[in-house]
N, C-alpha and C positions, 0 to 999 in steps of 0.2 A: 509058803502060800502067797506073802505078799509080792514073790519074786514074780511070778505064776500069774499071778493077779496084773503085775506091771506087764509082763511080755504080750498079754493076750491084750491090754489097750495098746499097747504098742503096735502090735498086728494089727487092729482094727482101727488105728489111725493110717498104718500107711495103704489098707484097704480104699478107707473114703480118700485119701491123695490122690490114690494109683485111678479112680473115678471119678474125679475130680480135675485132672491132669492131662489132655489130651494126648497119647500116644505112649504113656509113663504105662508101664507093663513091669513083672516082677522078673528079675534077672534071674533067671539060672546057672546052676556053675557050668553047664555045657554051652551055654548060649555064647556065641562071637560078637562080641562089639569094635566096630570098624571108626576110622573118621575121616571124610572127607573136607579137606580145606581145599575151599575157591576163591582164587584172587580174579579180576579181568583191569582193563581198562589202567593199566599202570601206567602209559604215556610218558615213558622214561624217566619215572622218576625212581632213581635205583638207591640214591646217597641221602635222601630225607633232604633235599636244601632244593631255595628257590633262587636259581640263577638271575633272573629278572630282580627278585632282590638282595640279591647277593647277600644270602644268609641262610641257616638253618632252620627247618621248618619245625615243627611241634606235635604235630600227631599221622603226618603218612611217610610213602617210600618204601620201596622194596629191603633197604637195610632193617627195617622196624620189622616187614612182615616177615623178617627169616626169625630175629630174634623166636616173633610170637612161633613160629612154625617150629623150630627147634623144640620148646616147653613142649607143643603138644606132642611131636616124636617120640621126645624122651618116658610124655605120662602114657603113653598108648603104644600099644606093639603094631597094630597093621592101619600105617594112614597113609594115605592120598593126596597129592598136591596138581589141581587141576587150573585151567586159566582160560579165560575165554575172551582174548584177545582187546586190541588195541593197546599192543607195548610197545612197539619198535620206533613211536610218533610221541613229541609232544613237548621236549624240550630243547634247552639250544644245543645241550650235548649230543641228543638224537640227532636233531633236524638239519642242524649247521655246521656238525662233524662227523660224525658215525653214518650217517644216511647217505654222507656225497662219498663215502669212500668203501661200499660196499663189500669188496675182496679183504677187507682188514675183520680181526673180530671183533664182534659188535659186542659194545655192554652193556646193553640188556639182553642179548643171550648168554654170553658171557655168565652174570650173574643167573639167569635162571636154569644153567648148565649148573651150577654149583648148588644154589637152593635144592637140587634134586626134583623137578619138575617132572610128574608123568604123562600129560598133556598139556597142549596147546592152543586152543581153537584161531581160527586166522577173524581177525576185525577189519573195519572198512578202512582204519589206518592205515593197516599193514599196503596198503596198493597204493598209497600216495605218489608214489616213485614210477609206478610201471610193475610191471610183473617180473621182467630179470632182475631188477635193484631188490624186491624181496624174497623172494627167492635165494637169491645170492647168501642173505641176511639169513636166512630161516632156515636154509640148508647148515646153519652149524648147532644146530640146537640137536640135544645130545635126548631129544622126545619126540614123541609124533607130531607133528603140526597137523592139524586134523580141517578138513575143508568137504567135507559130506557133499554139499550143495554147490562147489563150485570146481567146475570142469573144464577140462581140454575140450577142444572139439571130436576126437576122438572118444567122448569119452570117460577119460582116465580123469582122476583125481590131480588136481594144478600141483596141490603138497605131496601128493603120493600116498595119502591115507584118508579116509574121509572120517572112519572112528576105527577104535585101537580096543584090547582088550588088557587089563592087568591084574596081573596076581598075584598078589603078596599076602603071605599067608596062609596060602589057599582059599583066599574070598577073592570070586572074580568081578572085579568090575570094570562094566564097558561105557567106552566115553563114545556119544556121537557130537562131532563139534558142524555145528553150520554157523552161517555168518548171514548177514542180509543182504540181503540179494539185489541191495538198493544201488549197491558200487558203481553199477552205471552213470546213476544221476549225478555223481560228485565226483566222479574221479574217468568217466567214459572223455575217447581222445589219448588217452594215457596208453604208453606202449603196453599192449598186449591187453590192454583190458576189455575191448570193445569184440575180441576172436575169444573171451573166455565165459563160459556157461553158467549163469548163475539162478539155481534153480529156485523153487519155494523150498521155506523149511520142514515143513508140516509132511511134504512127501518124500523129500530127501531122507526123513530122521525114519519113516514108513518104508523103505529100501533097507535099509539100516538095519531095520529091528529084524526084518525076515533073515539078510544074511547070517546075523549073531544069532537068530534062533533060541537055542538053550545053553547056549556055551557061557552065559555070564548069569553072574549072582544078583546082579546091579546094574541095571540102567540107567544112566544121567547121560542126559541130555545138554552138553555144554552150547549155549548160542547166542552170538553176537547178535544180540538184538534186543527189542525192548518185551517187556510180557502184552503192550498192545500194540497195534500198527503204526506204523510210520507214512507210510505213502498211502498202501494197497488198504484201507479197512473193510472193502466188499470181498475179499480173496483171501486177505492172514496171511500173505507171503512173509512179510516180515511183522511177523506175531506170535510173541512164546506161547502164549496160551491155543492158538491154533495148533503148534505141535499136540497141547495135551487133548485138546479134542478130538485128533484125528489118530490120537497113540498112546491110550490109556495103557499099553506096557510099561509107558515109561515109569518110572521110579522117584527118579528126582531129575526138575528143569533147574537150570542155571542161566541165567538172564542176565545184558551185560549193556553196553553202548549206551545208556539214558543217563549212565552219572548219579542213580539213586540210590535206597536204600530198599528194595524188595525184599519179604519176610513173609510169605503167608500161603496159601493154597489155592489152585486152580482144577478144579473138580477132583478135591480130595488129594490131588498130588503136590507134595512140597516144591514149592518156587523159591529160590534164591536168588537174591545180587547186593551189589555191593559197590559204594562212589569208588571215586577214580581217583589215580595216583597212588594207590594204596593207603588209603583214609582205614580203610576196613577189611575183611576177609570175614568169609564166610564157613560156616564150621556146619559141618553135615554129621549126625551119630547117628551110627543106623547101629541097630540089633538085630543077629540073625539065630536062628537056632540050630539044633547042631548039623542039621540038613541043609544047612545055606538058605533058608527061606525068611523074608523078612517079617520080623515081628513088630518093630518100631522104626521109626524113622524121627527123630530131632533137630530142626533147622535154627540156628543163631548167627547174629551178626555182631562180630569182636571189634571193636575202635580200637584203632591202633596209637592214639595217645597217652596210654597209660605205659608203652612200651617205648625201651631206645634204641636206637638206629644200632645193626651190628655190624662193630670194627672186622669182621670177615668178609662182610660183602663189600666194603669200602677199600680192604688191602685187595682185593681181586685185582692184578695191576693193569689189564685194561680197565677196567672200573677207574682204579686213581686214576691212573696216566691219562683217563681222558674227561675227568674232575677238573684237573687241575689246568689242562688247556681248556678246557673251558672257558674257566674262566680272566685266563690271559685272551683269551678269542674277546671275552667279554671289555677287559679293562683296556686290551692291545687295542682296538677299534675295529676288530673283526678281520683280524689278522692272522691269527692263530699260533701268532709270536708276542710273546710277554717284552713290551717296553718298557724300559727302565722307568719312565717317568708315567709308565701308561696316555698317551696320546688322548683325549678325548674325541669322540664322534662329533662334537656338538658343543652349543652352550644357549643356555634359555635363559632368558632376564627377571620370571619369576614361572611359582608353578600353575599347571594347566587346567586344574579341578579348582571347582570353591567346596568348601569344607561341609559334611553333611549338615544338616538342620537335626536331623536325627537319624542315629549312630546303625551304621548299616543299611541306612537306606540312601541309595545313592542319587545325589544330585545329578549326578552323569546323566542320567535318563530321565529326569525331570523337569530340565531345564537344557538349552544349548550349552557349551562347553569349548573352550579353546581345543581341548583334547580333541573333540569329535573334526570343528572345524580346522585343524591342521589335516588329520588323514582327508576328510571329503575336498577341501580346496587343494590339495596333493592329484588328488584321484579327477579330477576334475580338470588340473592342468594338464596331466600324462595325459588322458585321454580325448580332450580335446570336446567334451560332453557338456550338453546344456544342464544336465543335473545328474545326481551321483546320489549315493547313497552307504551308508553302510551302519554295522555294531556296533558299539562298548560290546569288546569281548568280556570283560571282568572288569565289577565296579567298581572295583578301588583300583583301575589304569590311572596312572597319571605321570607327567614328568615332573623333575623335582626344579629346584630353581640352580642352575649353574650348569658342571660338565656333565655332558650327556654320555653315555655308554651304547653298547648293541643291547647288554640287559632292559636298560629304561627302552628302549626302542621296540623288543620284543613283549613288554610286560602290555604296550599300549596296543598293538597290533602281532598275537601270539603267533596265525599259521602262515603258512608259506603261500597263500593265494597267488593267484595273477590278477589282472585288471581285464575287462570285458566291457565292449560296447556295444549298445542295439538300441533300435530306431523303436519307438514307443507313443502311442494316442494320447492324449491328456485325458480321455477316460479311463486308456488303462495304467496310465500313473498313479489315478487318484485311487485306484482299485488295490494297487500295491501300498501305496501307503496305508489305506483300510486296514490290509492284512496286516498289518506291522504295527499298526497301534491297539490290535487285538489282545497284546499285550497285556493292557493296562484292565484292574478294574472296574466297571463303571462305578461313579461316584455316588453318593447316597449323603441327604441332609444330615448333617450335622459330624461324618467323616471328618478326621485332624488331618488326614495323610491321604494320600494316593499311594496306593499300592500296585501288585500284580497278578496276573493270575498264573497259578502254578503248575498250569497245565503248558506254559510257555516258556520255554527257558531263554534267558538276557539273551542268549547271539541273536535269537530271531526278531530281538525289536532293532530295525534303522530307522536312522535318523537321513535326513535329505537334504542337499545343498542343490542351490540354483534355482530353488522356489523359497516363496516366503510360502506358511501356511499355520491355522492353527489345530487344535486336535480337543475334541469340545469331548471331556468327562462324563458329563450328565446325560451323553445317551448312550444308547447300546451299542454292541459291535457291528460295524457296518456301517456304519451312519458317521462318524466322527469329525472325519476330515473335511474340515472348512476353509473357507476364503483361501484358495489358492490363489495365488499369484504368482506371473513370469513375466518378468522384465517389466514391473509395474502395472499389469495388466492382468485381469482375471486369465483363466488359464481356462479354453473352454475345451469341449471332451473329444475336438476332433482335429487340433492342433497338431502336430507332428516334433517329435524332439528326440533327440538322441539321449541314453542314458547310458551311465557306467557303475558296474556292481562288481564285487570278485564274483569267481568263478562261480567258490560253492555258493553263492545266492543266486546265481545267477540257475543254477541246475537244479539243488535244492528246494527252490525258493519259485522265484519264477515259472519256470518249466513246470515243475513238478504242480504247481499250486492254479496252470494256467493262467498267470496274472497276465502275459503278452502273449501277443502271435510270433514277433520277429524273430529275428535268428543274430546270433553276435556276427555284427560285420567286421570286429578288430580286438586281438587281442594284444594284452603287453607282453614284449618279450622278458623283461624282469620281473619279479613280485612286487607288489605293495609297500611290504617292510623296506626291500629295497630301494625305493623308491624315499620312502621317511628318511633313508641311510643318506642318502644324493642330498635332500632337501637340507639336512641340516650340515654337512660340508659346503653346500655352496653358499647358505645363507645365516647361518650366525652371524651376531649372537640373534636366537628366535624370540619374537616377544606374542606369550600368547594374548590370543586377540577369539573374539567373540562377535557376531554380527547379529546375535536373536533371532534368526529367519524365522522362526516356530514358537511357537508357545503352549502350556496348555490350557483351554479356558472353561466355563460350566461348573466351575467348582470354587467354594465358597468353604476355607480350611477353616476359619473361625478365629484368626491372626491378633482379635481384638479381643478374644474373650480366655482370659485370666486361666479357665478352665485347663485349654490347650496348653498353655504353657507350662502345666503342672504336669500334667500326663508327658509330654517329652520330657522332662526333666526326671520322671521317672523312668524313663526307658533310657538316657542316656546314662542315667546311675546303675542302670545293669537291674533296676528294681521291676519291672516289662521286658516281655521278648519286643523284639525287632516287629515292628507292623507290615512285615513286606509282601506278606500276601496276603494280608486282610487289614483293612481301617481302623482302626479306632473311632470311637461315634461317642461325642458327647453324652449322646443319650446314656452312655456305659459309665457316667464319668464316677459314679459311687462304686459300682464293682470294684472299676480300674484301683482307685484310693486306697479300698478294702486290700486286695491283692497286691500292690506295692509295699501296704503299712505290713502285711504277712508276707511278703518274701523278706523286708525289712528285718523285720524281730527274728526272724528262723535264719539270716542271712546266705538268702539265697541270692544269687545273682546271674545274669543272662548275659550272655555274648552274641554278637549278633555273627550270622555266620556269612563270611565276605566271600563265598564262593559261587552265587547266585552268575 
């Protein structure tokens, strides 16, 4: 009786769970459970290591995500391995080897031939090149490259497929992949991209679903884009959730291009994504019953730290063999030939960052920086520009003190830009600058720190050379930028100057955002980086140097009061997260105590995360 007595709470505990639990449903023995894993935004990182720092990296990379992919194989009989692009871009082994030599095999398909991939969606990366250079590349993946929304003239699908059907199993599922249809603005001029069609996603993935009809079990929807708008927010061309408003069939969205962490639902339909490089994978469990109809659907996202890189995807011998020249390209000085003594690019008399005040919050952007002013007085000479402008790509850029490498050179300035000139007001200078310190905060009494806001990601704050100017905290956005001045002179709104930006701000940014009317009267024929590459061949050893043109002012950190210097000292002991997108305020200073002295005793500890 007491056995009886135990089964029946038993039951009626996993009752209140299964109600308790959103989508948690009781398995039956006929019921089908499937899994989908989705990766996107791998950006060539295949081997887990960071060439720029010439080392191994700790929780991403395609080597980590096969290990994790393999485990779920082996606990699951029918899974999925889907991907919703920007892979073929992102490091030196893509960019500065594998990408200029198009007819050779690439290793990032290469490895995702091997991983067993059954889709592919095309990302705004993948056209960096022109349309034959990928092409060329994508044509060897042993899966669909899937492109819904982007067409021939004709027509016809650019990949040849726009979604695909699979069935393993006998569960069908269909992938529709679309991409954002933004490629024009960052990559138009580019061979063949300006003669290719690039529709919305929301009607393209509505094309889609009519052709597949009934033939699949599973609709996901794979798409290089973010879940809200990028340019278009009156239309949702490039918006996942506009797919789901306009395509309630769909099943499951997969969201990609923003570098975040998405988890959760958009009118009741499960949205997925997952950071870049292969930080994460995204793991889909659906239940069907034994008619193929779906009864549950369960969305997680897996960090790939607690996993190690696997020596299969590393012995792939395009994979090594083009590892390994890598990083002879790297130490050879961008040669692609390993010297014995490794050649330096370069040599610096110390390094170009000052050291955080508090740990993960980078100085870079808070103050000027040799860093910033070597690229803009670079960009500035090439082009021949009364002011310039550019990113800190990543906060912790910096060069070190001594021989300089292509790595150090790539870590300070990651893409292959070019340089762009055009003629500009001093009112709509001061209008782009506005946009770009939109960035920041505004400040509030008794804040330790300036932060940011997180609706902005680091590339889109510049910094500007060839104006002095300050950038006042204490008001709102729109308002900020003060006392400009050029060439000692206030700078009034109807002056005329030439400016120089890369391309992608220049399209992105500019264009897109209407900050000017003019049109680039000049571009470079080499890149940016290449241009850093010149700079410090002809002029070692480099001593970085700093001019202050800028400041930030309106804000009053509290540098005197005893207080602050306690709270940074707890966040620099890992006892506080990182304050980077939100203040700390005096006013908090008992909580903050409280919750240090309890991460303290429990030892807990915060890393700040350096990939903002």
């Amino acid at each position: 009786m007491k056995c009886c007595h135990k089964s029946l709470i038993l039951l009626l505990a996993v009752v209140l769970l299964a109600a308790l639990i959103p989508g948690m449903a009781f398995a039956e023995d006929d019921d089908i459970h499937v899994v989908i894993l989705a990766t996107s935004d791998l950006h060539g990182n295949i081997w887990s290591y960071s060439y720029e720092d010439n080392a191994e990296t700790a929780n991403n990379g395609m080597a980590r995500l096969y290990t994790y992919i393999k485990q779920v194989r082996e606990e699951n009989p029918i899974v999925y391995l889907v991907d919703a692009g920007d892979d073929i871009q992102g490091t030196i082994m893509t960019d500065d080897l594998a990408n200029k030599a198009p007819d050779e095999p690439h290793p990032v398909i290469e490895a995702m031939n091997f991983m067993g991939y059954d889709s592919m969606t095309l990302g705004n990366h993948e056209f960096n090149w022109g349309i034959d250079t990928m092409m060329k590349i994508l044509s060897q993946a042993k899966f669909p490259v899937l492109g819904q929304n982007v067409l021939n003239q004709d027509g016809s699908y650019v990949t040849g497929a726009g979604w695909t059907i699979i069935d393993r199993g006998g569960v069908k599922l269909a992938v529709i992949g679309v991409c954002t249809p933004d490629i024009p603005i960052w990559d138009g001029g580019k061979q063949g991209i300006d003669e290719t069609i690039f529709e919305p996603g929301d009607s393209a993935v509505k094309k889609a679903i009519q052709e597949i009809g009934d033939q699949a079990d599973i609709i996901l929807v794979s798409a290089h884009m973010g879940q809200f708008a990028e340019f278009d927010e009156d239309g949702g061309s490039d918006a996942g959730e506009k797919i789901i408003e306009e395509n309630p069939e769909v099943d499951i969205l997969q969201v990609a291009h923003m570098h975040i962490t998405v988890n959760g639902y958009v009118n009741e339909t499960p949205i997925i994504g997952v950071r870049n490089a292969g930080r994460e994978i995204g793991r889909i469990d659906v239940t069907l019953d034994k008619d193929h109809k779906i009864k549950t659907i369960a969305t997680s996202i897996v960090d790939m730290a607690d996993y190690e890189p696997s020596e299969e995807i590393r012995e792939i011998p395009v994979v090594k063999d083009l590892h390994e020249k890598t990083i002879d390209f790297i130490f050879g000085g961008g040669s692609g030939e390993a010297d014995e003594e490794y050649e330096p690019l370069g040599v610096t008399t110390a390094k170009f960052q000052p050291e955080n005040e508090i740990l993960g919050l980078p100085e870079g952007k808070l103050r000027d920086t040799a860093v910033m002013d070597l690229i803009l007085n670079i960009q500035l000479a090439e082009s021949g520009a009364d002011v310039t402008a550019c990113a800190l790509f990543k906060d912790t850029s910096d060069l070190p003190e001594g021989n300089i490498n292509y790595g150090n050179i790539f870590d300070i300035y990651k893409f292959d830009n070019t340089l762009y000139r055009m003629t500009v007001t001093g009112k709509e200078l001061k209008g782009y600058m506005e946009w770009a310190a939109e960035c920041y905060n505004q400040w509030q009494p008794g804040d330790i720190n300036i932060s940011f806001d997180p609706e902005y990601p680091g590339y889109l704050y510049d910094m500007f050379q060839g104006v002095d100017y300050e950038i006042n905290l204490s008001k709102p956005k729109g308002e900020r930028i003060e006392n400009v001045m050029f060439h000692g002179e206030p700078l009034s709104d109807d002056q005329i100057l030439t400016l120089a930006v890369n391309n992608y701000r220049y399209s992105s940014g500019i264009k897109a955002k209407n900050l000017a009317a003019g049109k680039r009267e000049w571009e470079s024929s080499n890149s940016i980086r290449d241009m850093i590459v010149a700079y410090f061949d002809a002029n070692s050893p480099v001593e970085p140097t700093v001019d202050n043109n800028w400041k930030i002012t309106g804000v009053d950190l509290g540098e005197s009061d005893p207080r602050r210097a306690e709270i940074i000292a707890w966040i620099n002991e890992g006892l506080l997260p990182t304050p980077y997108n939100q203040s700390y305020n005096l006013a908090d200073y008992d909580t903050l105590a409280a919750e240090a002295e309890a991460n303290r005793a429990a030892g807990a500890e915060f890393e700040s995360d350096k990939t903002h």
